[in-house]
KELUM-856655 format. One record per residue (C-alpha): residue in three letters; x negated, y, z negated. Coordinates in steps of 0.001 Angstrom, whole numbers, padded with zeros to 6 digits, always signed. Layout:
N
ALAXYZ...
This chain:
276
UNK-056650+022980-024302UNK-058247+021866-027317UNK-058038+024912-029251UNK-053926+024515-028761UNK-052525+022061-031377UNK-051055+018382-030792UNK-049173+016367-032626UNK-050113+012610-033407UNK-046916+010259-033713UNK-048201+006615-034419UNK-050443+005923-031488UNK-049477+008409-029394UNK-051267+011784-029019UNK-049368+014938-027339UNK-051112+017858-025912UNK-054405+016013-025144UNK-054668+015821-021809UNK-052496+012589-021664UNK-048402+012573-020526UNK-046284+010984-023045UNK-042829+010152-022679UNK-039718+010226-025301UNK-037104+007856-024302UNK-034006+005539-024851UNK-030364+006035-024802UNK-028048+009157-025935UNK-027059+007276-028715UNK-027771+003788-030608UNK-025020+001478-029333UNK-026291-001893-030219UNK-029479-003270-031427UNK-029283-005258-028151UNK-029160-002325-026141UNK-031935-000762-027693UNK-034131-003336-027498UNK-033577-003683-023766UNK-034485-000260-023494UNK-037599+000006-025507UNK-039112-003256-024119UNK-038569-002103-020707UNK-039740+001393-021117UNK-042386+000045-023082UNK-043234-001915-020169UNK-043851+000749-017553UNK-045332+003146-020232UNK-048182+000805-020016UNK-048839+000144-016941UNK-048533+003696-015838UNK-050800+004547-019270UNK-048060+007130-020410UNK-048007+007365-024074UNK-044178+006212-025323UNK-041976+006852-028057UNK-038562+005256-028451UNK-035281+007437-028949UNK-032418+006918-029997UNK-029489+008928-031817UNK-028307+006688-035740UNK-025261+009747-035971UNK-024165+012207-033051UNK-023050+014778-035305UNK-022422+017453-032335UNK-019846+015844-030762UNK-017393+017651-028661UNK-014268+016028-029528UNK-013400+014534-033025UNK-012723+011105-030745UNK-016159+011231-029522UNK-018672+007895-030286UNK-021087+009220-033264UNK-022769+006214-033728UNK-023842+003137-035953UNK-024357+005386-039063UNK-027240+006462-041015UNK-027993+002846-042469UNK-027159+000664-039702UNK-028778+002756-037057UNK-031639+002744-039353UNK-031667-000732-039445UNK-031541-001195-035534UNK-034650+001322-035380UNK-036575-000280-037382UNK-036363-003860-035792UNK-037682-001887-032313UNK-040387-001024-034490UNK-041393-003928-035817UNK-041117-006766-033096UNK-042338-003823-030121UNK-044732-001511-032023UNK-043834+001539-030391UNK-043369+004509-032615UNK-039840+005646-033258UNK-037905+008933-033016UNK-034289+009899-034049UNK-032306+012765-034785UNK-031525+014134-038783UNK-028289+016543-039052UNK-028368+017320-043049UNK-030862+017606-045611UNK-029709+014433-047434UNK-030699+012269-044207UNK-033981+013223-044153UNK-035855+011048-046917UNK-033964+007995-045900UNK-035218+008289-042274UNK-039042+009157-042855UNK-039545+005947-044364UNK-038443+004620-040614UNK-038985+006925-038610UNK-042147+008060-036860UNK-041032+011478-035898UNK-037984+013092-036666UNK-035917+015607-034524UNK-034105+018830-035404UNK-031565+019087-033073UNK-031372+021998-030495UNK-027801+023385-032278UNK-029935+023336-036152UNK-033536+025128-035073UNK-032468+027880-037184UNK-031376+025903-039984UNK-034515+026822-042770UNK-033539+024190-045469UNK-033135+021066-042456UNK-036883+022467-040890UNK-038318+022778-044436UNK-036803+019462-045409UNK-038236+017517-042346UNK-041793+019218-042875UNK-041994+018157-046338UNK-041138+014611-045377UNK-044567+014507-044062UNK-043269+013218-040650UNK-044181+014556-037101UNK-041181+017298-036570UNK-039949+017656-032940UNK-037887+020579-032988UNK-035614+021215-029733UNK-035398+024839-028875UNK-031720+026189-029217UNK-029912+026373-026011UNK-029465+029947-027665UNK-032920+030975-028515UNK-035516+033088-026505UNK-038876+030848-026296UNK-040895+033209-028328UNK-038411+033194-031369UNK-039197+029272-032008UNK-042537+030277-033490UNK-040642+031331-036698UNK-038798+027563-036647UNK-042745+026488-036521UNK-043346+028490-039003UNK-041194+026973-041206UNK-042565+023693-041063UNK-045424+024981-041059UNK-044617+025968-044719UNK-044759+022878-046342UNK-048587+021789-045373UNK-047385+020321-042401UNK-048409+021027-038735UNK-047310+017929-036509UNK-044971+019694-034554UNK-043485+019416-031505UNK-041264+021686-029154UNK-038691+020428-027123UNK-037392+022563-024432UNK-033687+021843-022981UNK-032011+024841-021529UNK-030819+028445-021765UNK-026931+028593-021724UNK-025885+030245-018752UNK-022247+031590-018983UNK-019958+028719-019149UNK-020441+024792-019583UNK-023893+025350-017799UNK-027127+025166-018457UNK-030503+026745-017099UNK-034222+026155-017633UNK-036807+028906-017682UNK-039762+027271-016859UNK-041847+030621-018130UNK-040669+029327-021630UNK-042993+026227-021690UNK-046387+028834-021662UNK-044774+030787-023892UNK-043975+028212-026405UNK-047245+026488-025775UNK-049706+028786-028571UNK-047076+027191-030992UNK-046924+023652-030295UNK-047157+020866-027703UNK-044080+021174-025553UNK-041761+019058-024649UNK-039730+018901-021665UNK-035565+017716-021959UNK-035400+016395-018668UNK-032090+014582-018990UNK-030023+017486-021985UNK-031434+020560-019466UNK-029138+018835-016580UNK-025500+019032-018972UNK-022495+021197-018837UNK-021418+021419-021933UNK-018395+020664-023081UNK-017705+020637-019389UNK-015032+017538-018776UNK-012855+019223-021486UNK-013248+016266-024224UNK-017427+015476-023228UNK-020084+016904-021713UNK-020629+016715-018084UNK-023916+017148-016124UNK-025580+016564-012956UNK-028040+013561-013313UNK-029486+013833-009595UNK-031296+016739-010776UNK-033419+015492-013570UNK-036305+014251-011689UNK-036559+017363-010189UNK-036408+019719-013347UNK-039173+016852-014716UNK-041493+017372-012167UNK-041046+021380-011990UNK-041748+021116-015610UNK-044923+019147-015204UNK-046250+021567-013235UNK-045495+024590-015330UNK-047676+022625-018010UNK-045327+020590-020552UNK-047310+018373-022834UNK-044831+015679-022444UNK-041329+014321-021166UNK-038167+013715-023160UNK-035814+011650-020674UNK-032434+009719-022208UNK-032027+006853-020031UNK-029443+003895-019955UNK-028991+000205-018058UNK-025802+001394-017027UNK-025130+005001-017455UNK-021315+005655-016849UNK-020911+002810-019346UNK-022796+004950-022020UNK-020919+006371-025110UNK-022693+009391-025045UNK-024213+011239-021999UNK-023017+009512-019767UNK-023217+012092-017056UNK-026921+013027-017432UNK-028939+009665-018197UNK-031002+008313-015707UNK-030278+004887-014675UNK-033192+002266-016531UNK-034140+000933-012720UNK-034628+004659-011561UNK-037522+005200-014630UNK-040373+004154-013193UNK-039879+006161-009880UNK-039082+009240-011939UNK-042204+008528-013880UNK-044586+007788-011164UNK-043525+010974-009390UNK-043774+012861-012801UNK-047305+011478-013793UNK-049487+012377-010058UNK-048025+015911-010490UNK-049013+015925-014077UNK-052123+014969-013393UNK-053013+017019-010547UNK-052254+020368-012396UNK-054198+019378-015261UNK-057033+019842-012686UNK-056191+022997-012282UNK-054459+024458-015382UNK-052863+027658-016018
């Protein structure tokens, strides 16, 4: 394990020997309601000793109808990130979907994410690396696990090598997606992996105008993935999740965390025992 690389965003350290955890809601719908989020999650991260880093989305540019809820914006959800920051001190994460948003969000952001749809997308990954900013990069629901090396690569580029991986899902015919567990090994050499607990559970585009998805089997997919050896969890979660703008079908209630968690951390830590 320590020959394989880690990435270091804020306080946290992934793919050291200790589970982290990325989390918040789909998408930034209030500074209220991230707050809530982040304090509580914060909460349990500690007691459980989980490294945590807050998520949320400023602008969902991937929406799949034009009537869809993108967001606060680039500057307001900025704005809302930042004041988690500052009055919790947990590191931030959000999502960039053009060059141009890049600079603006590294001076808030402790991490930022290339979307699972943009991987492939040299001038966003290039961009993000030069920012000097932890990249997690979320394998394409399209991609083989072996062919995200070259989107590491490409960060790689610029000097920097913080990197994550975030694996979410093969597609699997229509509005359905399935996780390859082999994927997290073979993505390992490249970067600590993530595992999309919450996105690997969605149909897409499967209620017509949104996204569908089966919640229920979250913490399960979680837990497999633990044991196949992910570095970390990425887990969308919401106080009330059929009330969420985004996601609705596949976030995992805020009172249901720290089960999912506890269950997620003893078999984390028992197969780091034994590893592969």
């Amino acid at each position: 394990m320590a020959d394989l690389p880690i990435c270091r965003i804020g306080g946290v350290t992934i793919g050291r020997g200790k589970l982290a955890l990325i989390a918040g809601p789909c998408v930034a719908e209030s500074l209220e309601l991230c707050m809530a989020v982040a304090r509580r999650m914060a909460g349990v991260c500690r007691r459980l000793d989980i490294g945590f880093i807050f998520k949320a989305s400023f602008d969902k540019a991937n929406r799949s109808s034009p009537r869809g809820y993108r967001g606060p914006g680039l500057e307001t959800g900025l704005k809302w990130l930042a004041a988690v920051k500052r009055k919790l001190g947990v590191p931030i994460l959000s999502d960039v979907h053009e060059t141009s948003q890049v600079a603006p969000a590294a001076k808030i952001l402790d991490c930022i994410q290339i979307p699972a749809f943009l991987c492939r997308q040299t001038d966003l990954l290039v961009e993000a690396g030069e920012s000097g900013r932890p990249v997690n990069i979320k394998k394409g629901q399209f991609m083989a696990p072996q062919d995200m090396e070259q989107a590491v690569l490409k960060v790689r580029s610029t000097g920097n090598r913080q990197i994550m991986l975030t694996e979410r899902g093969t597609f699997f015919g229509y509005n359905r997606l399935v996780t390859d567990m082999r994927g997290i090994m073979q993505m390992r050499p490249f970067a600590p992996v993530v595992f999309d607990a919450t996105h690997s559970v969605q149909e897409p585009g499967g209620l017509g105008t949104a996204s569908g998805g089966r919640r229920q089997y979250a913490p399960m997919l979680a837990a497999a993935a633990m044991a196949a050896g992910a570095d970390a969890l990425f887990i969308e979660t919401h106080p009330n999740p059929a009330r969420a703008k985004s996601d609705a079908a596949v976030q995992i209630p805020l009172d249901d965390m720290k089960d999912v968690l506890e269950r997620c951390l003893d078999v984390f830590l028992a197969c780091r025992k034994h590893p592969y």
